[in-house]
N, CA and C atoms as a LAMMPS dump frame, in Angstrom:
ITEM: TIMESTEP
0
ITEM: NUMBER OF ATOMS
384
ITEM: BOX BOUNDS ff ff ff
-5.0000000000000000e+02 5.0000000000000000e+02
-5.0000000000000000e+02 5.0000000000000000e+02
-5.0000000000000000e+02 5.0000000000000000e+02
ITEM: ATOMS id mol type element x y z
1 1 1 N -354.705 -230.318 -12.375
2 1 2 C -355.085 -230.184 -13.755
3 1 3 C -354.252 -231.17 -14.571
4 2 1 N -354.797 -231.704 -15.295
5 2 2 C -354.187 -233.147 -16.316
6 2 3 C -354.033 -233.23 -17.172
7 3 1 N -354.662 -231.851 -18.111
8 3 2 C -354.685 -231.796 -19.368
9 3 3 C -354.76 -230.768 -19.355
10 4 1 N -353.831 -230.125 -20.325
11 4 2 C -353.62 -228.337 -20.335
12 4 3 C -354.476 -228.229 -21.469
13 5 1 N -355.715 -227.905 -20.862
14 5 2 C -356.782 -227.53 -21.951
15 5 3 C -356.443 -226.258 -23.029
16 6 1 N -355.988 -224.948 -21.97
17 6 2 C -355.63 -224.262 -22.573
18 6 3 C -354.417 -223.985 -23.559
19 7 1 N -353.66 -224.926 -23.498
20 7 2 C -352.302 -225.133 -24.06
21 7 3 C -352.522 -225.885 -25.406
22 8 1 N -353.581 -227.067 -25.063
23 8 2 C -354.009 -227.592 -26.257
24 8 3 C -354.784 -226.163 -27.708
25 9 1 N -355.612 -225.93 -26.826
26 9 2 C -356.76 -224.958 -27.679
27 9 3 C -355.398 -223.816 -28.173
28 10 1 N -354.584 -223.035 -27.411
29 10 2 C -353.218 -222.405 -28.098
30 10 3 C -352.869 -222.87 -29.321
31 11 1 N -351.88 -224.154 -29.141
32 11 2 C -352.058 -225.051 -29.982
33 11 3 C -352.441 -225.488 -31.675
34 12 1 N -353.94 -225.434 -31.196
35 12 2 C -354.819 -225.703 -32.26
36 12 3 C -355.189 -224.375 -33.385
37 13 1 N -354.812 -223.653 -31.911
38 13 2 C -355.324 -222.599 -33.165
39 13 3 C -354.167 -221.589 -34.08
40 14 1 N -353.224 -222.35 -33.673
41 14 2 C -352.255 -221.828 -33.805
42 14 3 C -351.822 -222.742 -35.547
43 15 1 N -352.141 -223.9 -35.374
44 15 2 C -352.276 -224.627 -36.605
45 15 3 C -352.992 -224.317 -37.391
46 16 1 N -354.589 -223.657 -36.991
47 16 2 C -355.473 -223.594 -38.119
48 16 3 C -354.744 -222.349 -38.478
49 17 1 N -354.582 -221.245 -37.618
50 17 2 C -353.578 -220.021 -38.307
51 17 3 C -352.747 -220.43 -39.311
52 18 1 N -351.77 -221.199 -39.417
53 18 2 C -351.019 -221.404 -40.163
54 18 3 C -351.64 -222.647 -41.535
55 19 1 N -352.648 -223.282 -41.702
56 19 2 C -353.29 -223.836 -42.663
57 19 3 C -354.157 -222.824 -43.131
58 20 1 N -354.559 -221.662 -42.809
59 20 2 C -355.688 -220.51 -43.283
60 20 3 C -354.386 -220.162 -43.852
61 21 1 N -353.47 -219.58 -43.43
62 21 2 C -352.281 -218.677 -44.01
63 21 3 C -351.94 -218.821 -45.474
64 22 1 N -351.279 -220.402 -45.233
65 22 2 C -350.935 -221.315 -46.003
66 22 3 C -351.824 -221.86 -47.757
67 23 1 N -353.135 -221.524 -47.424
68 23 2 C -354.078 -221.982 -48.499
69 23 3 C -354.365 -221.07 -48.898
70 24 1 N -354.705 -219.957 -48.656
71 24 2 C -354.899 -218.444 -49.256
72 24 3 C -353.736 -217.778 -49.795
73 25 1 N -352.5 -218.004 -49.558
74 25 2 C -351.15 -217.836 -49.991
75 25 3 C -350.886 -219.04 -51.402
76 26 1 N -351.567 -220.178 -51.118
77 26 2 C -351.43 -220.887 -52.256
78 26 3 C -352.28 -220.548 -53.542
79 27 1 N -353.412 -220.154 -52.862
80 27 2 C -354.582 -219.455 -53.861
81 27 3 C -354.139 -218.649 -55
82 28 1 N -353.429 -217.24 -53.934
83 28 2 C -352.967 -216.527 -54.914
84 28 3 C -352.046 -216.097 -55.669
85 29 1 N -351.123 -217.287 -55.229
86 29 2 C -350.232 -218.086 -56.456
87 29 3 C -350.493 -218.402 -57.212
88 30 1 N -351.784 -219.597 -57.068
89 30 2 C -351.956 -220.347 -58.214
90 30 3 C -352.953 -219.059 -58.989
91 31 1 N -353.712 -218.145 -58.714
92 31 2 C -354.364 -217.311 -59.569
93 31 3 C -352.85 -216.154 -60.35
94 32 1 N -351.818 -216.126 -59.938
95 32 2 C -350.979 -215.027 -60.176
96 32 3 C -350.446 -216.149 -60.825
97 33 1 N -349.908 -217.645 -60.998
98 33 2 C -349.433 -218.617 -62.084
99 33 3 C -350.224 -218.539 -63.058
100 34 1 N -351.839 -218.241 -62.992
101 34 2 C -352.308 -218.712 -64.2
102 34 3 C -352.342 -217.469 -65.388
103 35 1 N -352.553 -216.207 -64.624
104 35 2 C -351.906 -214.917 -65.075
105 35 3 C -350.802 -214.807 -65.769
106 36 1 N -350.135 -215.241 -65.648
107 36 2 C -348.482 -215.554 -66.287
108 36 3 C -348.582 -216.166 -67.167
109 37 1 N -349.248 -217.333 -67.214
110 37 2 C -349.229 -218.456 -68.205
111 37 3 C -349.747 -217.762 -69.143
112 38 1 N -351.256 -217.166 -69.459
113 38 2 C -351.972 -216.424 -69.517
114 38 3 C -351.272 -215.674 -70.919
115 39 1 N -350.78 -214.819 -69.849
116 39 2 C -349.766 -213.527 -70.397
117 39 3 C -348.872 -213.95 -71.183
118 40 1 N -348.368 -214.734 -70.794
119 40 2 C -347.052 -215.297 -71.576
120 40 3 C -347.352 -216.22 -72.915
121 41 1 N -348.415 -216.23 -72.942
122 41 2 C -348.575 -216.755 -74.362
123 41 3 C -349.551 -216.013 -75.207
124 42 1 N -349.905 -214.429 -74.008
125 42 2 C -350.708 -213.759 -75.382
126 42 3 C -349.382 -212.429 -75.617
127 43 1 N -348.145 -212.422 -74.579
128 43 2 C -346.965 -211.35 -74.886
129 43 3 C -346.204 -212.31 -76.223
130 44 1 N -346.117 -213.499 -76.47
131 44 2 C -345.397 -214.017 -77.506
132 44 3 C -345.964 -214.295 -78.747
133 45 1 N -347.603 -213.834 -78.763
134 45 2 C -348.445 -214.065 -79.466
135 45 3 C -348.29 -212.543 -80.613
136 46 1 N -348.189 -211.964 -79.487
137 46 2 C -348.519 -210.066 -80.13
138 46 3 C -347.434 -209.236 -79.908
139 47 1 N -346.205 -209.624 -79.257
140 47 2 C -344.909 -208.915 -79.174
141 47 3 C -345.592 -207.586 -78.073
142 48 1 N -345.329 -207.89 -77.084
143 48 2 C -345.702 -206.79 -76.472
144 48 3 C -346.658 -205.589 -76.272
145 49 1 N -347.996 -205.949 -76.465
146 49 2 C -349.095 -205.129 -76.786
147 49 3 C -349.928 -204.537 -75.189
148 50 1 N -350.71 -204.189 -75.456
149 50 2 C -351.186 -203.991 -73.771
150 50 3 C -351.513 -204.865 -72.475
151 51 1 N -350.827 -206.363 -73.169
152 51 2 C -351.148 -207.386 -72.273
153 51 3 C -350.023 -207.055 -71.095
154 52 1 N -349.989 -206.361 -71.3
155 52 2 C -348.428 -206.325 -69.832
156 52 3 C -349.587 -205.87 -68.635
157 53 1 N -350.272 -205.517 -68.747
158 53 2 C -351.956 -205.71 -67.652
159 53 3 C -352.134 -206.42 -67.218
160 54 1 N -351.521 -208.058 -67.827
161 54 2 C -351.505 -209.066 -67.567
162 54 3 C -350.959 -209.458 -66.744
163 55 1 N -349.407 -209.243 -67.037
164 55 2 C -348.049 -209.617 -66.065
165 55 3 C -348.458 -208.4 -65.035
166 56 1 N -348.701 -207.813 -64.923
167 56 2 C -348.856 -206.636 -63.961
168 56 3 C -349.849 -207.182 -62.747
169 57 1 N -351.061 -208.182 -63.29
170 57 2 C -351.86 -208.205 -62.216
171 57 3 C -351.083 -210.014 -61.702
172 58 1 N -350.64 -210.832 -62.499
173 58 2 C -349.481 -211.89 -62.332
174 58 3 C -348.796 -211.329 -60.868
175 59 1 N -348.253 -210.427 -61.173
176 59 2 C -347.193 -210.283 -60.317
177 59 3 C -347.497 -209.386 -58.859
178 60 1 N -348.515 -209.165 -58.741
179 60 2 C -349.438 -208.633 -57.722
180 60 3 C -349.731 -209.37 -57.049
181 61 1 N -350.646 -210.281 -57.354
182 61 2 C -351.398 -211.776 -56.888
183 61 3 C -350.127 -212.653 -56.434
184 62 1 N -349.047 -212.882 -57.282
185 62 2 C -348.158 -214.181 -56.406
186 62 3 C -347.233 -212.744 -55.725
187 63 1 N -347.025 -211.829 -55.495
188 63 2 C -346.628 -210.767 -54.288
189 63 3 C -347.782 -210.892 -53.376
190 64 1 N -349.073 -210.766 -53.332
191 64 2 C -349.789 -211.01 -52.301
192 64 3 C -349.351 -212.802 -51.671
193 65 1 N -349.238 -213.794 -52.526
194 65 2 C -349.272 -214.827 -52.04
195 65 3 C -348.137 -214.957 -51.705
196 66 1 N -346.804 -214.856 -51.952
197 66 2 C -345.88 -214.747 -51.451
198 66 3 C -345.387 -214.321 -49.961
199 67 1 N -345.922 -212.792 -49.633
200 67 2 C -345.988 -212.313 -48.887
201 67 3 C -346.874 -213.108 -47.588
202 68 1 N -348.009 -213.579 -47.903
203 68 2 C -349.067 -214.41 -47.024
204 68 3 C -348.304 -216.055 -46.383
205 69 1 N -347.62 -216.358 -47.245
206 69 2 C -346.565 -216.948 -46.861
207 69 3 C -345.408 -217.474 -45.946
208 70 1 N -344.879 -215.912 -46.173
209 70 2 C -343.865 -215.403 -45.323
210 70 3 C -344.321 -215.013 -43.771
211 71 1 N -345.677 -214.508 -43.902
212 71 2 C -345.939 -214.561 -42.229
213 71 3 C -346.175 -216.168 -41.845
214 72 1 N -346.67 -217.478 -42.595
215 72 2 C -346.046 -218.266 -41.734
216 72 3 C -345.656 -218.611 -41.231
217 73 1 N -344.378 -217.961 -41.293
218 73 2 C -342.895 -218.631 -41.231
219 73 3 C -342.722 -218.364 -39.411
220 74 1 N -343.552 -217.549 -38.682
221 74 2 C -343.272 -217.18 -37.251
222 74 3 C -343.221 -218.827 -36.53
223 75 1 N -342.219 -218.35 -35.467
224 75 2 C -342.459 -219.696 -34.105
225 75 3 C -343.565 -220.193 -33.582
226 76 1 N -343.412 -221.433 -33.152
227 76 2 C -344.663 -221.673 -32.493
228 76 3 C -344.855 -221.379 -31.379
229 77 1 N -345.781 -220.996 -30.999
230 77 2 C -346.065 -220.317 -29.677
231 77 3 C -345.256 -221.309 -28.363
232 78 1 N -344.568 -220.288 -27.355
233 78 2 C -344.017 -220.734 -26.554
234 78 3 C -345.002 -221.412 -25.064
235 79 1 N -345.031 -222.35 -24.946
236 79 2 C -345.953 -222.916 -24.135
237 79 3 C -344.951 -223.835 -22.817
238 80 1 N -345.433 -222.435 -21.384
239 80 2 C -344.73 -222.78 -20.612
240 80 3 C -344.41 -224.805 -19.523
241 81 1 N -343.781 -225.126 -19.329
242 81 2 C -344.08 -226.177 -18.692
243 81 3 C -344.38 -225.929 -17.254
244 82 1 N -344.991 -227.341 -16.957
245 82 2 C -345.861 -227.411 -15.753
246 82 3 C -345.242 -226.606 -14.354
247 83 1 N -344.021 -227.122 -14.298
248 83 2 C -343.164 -226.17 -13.236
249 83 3 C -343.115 -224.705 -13.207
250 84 1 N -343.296 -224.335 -14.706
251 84 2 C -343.239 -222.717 -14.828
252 84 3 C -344.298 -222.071 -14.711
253 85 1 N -345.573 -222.775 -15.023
254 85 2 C -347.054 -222.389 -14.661
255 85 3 C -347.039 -222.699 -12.923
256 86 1 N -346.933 -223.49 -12.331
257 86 2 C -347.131 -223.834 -10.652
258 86 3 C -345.867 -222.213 -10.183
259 87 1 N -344.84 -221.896 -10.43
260 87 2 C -344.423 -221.257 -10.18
261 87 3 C -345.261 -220.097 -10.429
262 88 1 N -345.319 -219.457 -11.65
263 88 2 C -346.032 -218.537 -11.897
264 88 3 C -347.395 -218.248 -10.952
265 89 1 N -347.87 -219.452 -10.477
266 89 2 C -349.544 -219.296 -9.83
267 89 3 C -348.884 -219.135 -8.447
268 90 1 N -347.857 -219.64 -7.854
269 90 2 C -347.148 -219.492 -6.847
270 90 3 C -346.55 -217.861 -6.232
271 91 1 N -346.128 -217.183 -7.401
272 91 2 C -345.857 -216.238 -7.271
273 91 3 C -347.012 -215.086 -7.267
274 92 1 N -348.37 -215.336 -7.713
275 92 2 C -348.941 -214.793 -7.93
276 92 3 C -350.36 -215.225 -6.597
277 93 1 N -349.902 -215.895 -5.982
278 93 2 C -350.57 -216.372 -4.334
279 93 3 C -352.373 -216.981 -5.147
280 94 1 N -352.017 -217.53 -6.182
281 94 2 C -353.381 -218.236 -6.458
282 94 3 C -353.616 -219.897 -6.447
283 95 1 N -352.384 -219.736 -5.593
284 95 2 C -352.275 -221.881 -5.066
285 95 3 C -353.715 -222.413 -4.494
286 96 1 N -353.757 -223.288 -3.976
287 96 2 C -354.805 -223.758 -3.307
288 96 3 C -354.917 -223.289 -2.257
289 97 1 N -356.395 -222.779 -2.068
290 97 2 C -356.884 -222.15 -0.638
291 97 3 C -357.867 -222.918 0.087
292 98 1 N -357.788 -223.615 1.276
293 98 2 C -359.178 -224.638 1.36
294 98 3 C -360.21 -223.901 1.525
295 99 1 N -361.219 -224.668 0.977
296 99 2 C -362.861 -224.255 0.708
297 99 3 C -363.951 -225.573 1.198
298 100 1 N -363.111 -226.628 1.655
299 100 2 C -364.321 -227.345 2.433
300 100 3 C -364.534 -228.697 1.108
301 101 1 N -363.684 -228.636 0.038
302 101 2 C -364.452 -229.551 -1.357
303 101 3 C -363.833 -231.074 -0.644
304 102 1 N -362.545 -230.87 0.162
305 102 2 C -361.891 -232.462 -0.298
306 102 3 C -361.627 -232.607 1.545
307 103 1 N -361.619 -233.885 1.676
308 103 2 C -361.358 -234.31 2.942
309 103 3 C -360.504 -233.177 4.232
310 104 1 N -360.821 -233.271 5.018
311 104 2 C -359.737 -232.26 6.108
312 104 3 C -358.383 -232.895 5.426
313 105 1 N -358.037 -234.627 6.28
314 105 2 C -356.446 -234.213 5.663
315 105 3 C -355.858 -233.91 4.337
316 106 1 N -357.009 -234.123 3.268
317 106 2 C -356.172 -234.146 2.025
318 106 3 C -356.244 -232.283 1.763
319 107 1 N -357.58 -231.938 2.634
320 107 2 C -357.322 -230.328 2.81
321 107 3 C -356.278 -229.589 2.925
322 108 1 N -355.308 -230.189 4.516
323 108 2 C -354.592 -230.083 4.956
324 108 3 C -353.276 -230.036 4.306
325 109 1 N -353.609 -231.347 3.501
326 109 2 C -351.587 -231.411 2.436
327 109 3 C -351.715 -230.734 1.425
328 110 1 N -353.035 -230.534 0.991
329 110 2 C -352.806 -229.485 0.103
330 110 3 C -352.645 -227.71 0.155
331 111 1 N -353.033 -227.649 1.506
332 111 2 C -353.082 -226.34 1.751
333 111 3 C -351.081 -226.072 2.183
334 112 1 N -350.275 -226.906 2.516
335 112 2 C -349.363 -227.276 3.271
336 112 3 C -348.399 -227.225 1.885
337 113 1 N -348.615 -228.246 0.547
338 113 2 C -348.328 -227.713 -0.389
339 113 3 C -347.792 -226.341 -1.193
340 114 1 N -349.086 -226.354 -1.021
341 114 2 C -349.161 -224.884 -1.795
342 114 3 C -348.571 -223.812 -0.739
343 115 1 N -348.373 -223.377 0.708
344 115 2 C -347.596 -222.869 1.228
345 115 3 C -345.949 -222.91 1.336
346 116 1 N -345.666 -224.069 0.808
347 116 2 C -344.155 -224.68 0.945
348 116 3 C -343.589 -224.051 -0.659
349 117 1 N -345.074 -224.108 -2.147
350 117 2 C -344.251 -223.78 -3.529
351 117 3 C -343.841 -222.265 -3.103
352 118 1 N -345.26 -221.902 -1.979
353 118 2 C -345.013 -220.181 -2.315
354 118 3 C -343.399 -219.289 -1.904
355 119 1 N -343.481 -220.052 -0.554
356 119 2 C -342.189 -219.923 0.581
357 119 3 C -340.587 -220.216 -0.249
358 120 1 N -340.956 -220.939 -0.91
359 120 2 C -340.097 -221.965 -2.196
360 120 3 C -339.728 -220.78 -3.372
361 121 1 N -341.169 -220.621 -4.185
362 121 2 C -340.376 -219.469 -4.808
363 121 3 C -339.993 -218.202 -4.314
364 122 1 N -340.611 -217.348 -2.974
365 122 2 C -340.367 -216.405 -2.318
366 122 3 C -338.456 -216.274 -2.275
367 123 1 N -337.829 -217.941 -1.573
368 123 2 C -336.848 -217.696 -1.6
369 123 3 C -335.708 -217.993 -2.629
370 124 1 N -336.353 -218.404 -4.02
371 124 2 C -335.811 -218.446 -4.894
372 124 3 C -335.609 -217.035 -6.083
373 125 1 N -336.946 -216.272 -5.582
374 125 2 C -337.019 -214.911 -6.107
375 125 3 C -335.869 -213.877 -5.141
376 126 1 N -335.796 -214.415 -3.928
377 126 2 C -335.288 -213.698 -3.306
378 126 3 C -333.452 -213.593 -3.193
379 127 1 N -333.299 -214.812 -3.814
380 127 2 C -331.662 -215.297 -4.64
381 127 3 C -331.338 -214.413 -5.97
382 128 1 N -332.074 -213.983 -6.251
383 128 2 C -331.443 -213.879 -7.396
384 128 3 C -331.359 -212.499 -7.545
């Protein structure tokens, strides 16, 4: 395998997660900024009248966006390397099994392979 398809697509979506996050968190900022602005020039207008409805829904909206934010902030997904995946498939006896696709000898080294990672991690599991 040559291209960790699946590692890519992880990845990707792991970005659009965090640009969806990111723009809907900006949204309702900028709707909870304009609230404020809003407010703040009809609370200095009228000294405190029932516009505090205003700042009230202000401060809701950039707490939602705020908050939407802050789950950004997680790691990026841990994406094992190639040695730790061949191990993992090693340990889990799903190496190469011949099936007749590729030449006898290249059958052969690969079947020879994949018996040597298993034996390999067997006695590296078995160290520790």
């Amino acid at each position: 395998m040559l291209v960790p398809y699946q590692h890519i697509r992880l990845k990707v979506q792991w970005q659009i997660r965090q640009i969806v996050l990111a723009v809907i968190g900006g949204a309702f900022l900028a709707a909870g900024g304009g609230f404020f602005v809003a407010s703040g020039w009809m609370v200095l207008a009228r000294e405190f009248s029932p516009l505090i409805a205003n700042l009230a829904c202000g401060a809701v909206l950039c707490g939602f966006g705020l908050i939407l934010l802050a789950f950004r902030g997680r790691d990026e997904p841990r994406i094992p390397t190639v040695d730790q995946r061949l191990r993992a498939r090693a340990a889990r006896g799903e190496n190469y099994q011949p099936k007749g696709e590729f030449p006898a000898l290249m059958e052969a080294f690969l079947f020879g392979v994949s018996v040597y990672s298993q034996v390999k991690n067997r006695k590296k599991s078995d160290d520790c």
